[in-house]
C-alpha positions as CSV (number, residue, x, y, z in Angstrom):
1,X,0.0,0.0,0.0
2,X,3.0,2.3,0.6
3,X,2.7,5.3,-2.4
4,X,5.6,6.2,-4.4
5,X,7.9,9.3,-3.1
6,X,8.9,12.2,-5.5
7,X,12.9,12.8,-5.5
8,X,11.7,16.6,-6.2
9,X,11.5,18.6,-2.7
10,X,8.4,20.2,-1.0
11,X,8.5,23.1,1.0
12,X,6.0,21.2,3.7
13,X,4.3,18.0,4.1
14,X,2.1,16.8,7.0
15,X,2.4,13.4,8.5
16,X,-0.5,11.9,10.5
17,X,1.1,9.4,12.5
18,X,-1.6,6.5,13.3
19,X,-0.5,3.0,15.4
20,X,-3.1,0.4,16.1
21,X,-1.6,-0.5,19.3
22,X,-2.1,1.4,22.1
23,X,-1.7,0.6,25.8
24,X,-4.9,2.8,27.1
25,X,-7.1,2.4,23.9
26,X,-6.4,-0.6,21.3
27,X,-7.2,0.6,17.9
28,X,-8.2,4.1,18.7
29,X,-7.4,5.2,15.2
30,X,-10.2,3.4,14.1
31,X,-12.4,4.4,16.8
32,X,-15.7,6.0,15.3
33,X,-16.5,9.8,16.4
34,X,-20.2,10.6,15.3
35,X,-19.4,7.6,12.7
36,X,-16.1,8.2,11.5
37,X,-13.6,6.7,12.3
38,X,-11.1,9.1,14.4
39,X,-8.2,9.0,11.9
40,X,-10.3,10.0,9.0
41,X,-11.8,12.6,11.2
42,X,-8.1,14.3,11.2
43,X,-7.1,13.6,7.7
44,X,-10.2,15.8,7.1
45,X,-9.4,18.9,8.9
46,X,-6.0,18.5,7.7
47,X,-6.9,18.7,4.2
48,X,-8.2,22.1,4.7
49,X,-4.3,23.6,5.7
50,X,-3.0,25.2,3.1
51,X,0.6,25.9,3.7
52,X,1.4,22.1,3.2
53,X,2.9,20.6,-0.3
54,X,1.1,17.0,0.7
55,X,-0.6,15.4,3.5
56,X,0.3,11.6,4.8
57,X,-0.6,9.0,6.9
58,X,2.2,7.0,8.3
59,X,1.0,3.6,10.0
60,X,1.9,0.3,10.6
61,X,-1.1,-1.2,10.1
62,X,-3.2,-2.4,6.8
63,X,-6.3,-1.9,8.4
64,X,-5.7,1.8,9.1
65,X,-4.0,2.1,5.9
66,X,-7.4,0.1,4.0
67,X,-9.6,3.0,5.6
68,X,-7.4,5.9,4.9
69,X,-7.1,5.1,1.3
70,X,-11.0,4.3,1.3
71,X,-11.5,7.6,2.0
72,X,-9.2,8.7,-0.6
73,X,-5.8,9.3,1.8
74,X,-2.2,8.4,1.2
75,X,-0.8,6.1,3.2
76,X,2.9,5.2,4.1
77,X,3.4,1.9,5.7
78,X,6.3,2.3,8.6
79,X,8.5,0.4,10.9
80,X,5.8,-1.5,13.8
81,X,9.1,-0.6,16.2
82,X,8.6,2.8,16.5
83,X,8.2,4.0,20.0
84,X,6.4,7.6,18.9
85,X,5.0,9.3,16.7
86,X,7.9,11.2,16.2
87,X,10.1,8.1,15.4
88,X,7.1,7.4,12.6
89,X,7.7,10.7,11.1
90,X,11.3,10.9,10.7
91,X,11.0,7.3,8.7
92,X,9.0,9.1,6.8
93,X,11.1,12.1,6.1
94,X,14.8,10.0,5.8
95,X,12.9,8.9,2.6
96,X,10.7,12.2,1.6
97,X,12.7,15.3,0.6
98,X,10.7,18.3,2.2
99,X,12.1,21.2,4.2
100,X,9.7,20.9,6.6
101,X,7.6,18.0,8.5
102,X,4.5,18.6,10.3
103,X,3.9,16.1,13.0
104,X,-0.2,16.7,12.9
105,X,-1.8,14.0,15.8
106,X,-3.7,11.4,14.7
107,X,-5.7,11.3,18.4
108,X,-6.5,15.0,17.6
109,X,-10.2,15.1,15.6
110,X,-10.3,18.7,16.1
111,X,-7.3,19.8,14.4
112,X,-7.6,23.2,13.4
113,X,-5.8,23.6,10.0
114,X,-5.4,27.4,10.5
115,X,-2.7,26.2,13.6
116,X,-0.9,23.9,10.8
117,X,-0.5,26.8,8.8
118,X,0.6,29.1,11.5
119,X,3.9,26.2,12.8
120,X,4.7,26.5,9.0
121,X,4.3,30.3,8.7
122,X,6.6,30.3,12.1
123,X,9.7,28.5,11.0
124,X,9.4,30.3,7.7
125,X,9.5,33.7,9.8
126,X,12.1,32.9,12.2
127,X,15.1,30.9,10.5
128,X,16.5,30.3,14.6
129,X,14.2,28.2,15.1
130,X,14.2,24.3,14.6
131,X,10.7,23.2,16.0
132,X,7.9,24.7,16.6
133,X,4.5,23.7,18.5
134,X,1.2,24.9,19.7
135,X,-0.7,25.9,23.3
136,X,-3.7,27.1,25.0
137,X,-4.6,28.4,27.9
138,X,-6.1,26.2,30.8
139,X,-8.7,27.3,32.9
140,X,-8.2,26.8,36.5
141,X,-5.4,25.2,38.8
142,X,-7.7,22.0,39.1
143,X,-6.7,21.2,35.2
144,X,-3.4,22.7,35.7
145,X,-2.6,20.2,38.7
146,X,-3.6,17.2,36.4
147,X,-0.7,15.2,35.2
148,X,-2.4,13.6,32.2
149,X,-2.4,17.6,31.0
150,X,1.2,18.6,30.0
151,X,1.5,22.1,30.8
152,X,4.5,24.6,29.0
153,X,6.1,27.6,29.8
154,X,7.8,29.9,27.7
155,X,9.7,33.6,28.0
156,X,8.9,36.4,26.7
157,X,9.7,35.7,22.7
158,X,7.4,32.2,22.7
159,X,10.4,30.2,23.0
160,X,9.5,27.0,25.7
161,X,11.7,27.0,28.6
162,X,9.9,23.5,30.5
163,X,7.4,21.3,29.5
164,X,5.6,19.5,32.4
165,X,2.7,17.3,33.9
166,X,3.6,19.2,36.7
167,X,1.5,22.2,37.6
168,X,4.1,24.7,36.3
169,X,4.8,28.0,36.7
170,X,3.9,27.8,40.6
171,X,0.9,30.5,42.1
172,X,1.6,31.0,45.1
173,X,-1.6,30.6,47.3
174,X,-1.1,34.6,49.2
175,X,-2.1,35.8,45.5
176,X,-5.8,37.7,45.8
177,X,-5.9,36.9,42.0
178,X,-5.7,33.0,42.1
179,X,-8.2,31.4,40.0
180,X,-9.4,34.8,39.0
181,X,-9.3,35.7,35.2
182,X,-5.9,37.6,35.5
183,X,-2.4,36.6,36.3
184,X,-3.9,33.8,38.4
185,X,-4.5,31.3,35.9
186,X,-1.3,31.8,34.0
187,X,-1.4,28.0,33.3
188,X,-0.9,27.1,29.2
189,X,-1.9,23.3,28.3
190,X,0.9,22.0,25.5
191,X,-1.3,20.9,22.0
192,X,1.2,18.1,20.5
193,X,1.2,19.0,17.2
194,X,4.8,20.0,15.9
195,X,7.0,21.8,12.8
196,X,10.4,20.5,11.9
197,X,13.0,21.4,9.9
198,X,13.4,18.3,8.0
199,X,17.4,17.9,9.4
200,X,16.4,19.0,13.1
201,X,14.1,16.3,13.0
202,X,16.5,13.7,11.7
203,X,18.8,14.9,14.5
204,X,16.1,14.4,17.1
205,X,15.4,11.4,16.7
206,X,18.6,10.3,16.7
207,X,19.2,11.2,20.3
208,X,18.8,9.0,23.4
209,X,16.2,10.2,25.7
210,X,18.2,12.3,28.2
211,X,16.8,12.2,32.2
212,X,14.2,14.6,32.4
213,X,12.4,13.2,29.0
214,X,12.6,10.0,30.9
215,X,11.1,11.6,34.2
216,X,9.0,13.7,32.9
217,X,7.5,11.0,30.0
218,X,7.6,13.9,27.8
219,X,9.6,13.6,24.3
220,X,10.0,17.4,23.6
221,X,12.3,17.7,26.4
222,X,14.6,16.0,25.0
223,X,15.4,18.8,22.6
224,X,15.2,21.6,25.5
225,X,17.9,19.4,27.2
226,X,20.2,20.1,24.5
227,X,19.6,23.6,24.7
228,X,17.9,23.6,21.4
229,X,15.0,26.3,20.7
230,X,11.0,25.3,20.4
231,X,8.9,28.0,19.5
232,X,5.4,28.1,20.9
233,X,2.6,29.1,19.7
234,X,-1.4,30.2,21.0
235,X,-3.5,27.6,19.2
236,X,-6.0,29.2,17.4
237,X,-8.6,26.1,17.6
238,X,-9.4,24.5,20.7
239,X,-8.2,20.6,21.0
240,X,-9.6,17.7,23.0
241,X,-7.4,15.0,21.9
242,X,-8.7,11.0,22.3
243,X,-6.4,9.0,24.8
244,X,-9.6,6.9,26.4
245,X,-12.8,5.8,25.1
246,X,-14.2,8.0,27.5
247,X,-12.9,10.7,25.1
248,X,-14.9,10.1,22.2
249,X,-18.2,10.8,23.9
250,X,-16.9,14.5,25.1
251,X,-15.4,14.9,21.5
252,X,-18.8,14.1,20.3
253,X,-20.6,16.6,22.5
254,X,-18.1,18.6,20.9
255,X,-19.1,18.3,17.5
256,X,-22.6,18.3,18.2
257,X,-22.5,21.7,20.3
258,X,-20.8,23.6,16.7
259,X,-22.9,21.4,14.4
């Protein structure tokens, strides 16, 4: 099933990264939201980006691949190894000559392609940076003290200085502002989807996990351990990614609240 690969380079392509296997929710790419099954839902929204060259799903598995191309998708078939998403991608571009990869979520259904434009539109403004990613704001210390949410911060140019599951930055509690609509909820949630340069990415995934990638659980660390600069970025949409199958019923509620 694996399409043929141009040797002529694109500026950007997006890669959907979509594995079967998964410890919390077996076949969640397959998983039907409102009757669709969750992968095609973000191949859809994808679609609508238009600062990318071509658009990809990169899978290990022939029954993701036979409803991606049912639906009119191209697949690439990759390594069943892989241990992220990430990993997927950069298979993908070793063989794919692009400048840039977009790592767009495949447990994301709500993907907002303006925010795929905006990581290309960033690395194309700011040649410094390697990587670039997305954010949004959460709404009270209750979410931000939640370690299933991984929470960012950044300085004052956007670049990320920590990623966490930790609530980070730290309110302290003598603040009259706490859980007011100021400075008090200066919490931002981290949206996984990601801009490489195409050799940046290469690089990265090269590496070893270093400690606090391996604490932490969280594989963009691994580049702010090497000192290496992520740009962040407000998230225009607003994301409720699918990790459980309790997920798919509040993504649903979702969809039926903008229908």
């Amino acid at each position: 099933m694996q399409q043929s690969m141009p040797k002529a380079a694109m500026h950007a392509v997006g890669v959907i990264p979509a594995r079967y296997r998964s410890s919390r929710f077996p076949g969640k790419p397959l998983a039907l939201i409102g009757g669709k099954a969750l992968v095609l839902r973000v191949l859809e929204r994808a679609r609508a980006a238009s600062r990318i060259a071509r658009l990809l799903v990169a899978t290990d598995d022939e029954r993701i691949a036979a409803a991606v191309e049912a639906s009119g998708g191209e697949v690439v078939m990759t390594s069943e190894t892989h241990a992220s998403g990430t990993d997927r991608l950069a298979e993908v571009a070793r063989s794919l000559p692009a400048d840039l990869f977009v790592n767009i979520q495949g447990d994301e259904p709500l993907v907002d392609p303006r925010d795929i434009d905006s990581l290309v539109e960033c690395l194309d403004a700011d040649p410094a940076s390697e990587m670039a990613t997305l954010c949004e704001p959460l709404p009270d210390a209750g979410a931000a003290r939640d370690p299933n949410v991984v929470k960012v911060v950044c300085d004052a140019s956007g670049r990320a200085l920590y990623f966490s599951r930790s609530p980070i930055p730290y309110v302290q509690e003598t603040r009259e502002d706490v859980g007011g609509a100021g400075k008090g909820r200066p919490w931002l949630r981290h949206v996984g989807l990601y801009a490489y340069r195409r050799g940046f990415l290469l690089e990265f995934a090269s590496w070893s996990p270093g400690a606090l990638e391996t604490l932490e659980g969280l594989e963009q660390l691994r580049a702010i351990e090497r000192g290496r600069r992520i740009r962040v970025l407000k998230a225009r949409g607003r994301y409720h990614g699918v990790d459980t199958p309790e997920d798919v019923l509040a993504v649903e509620r979702v969809l039926r609240a903008s229908s």
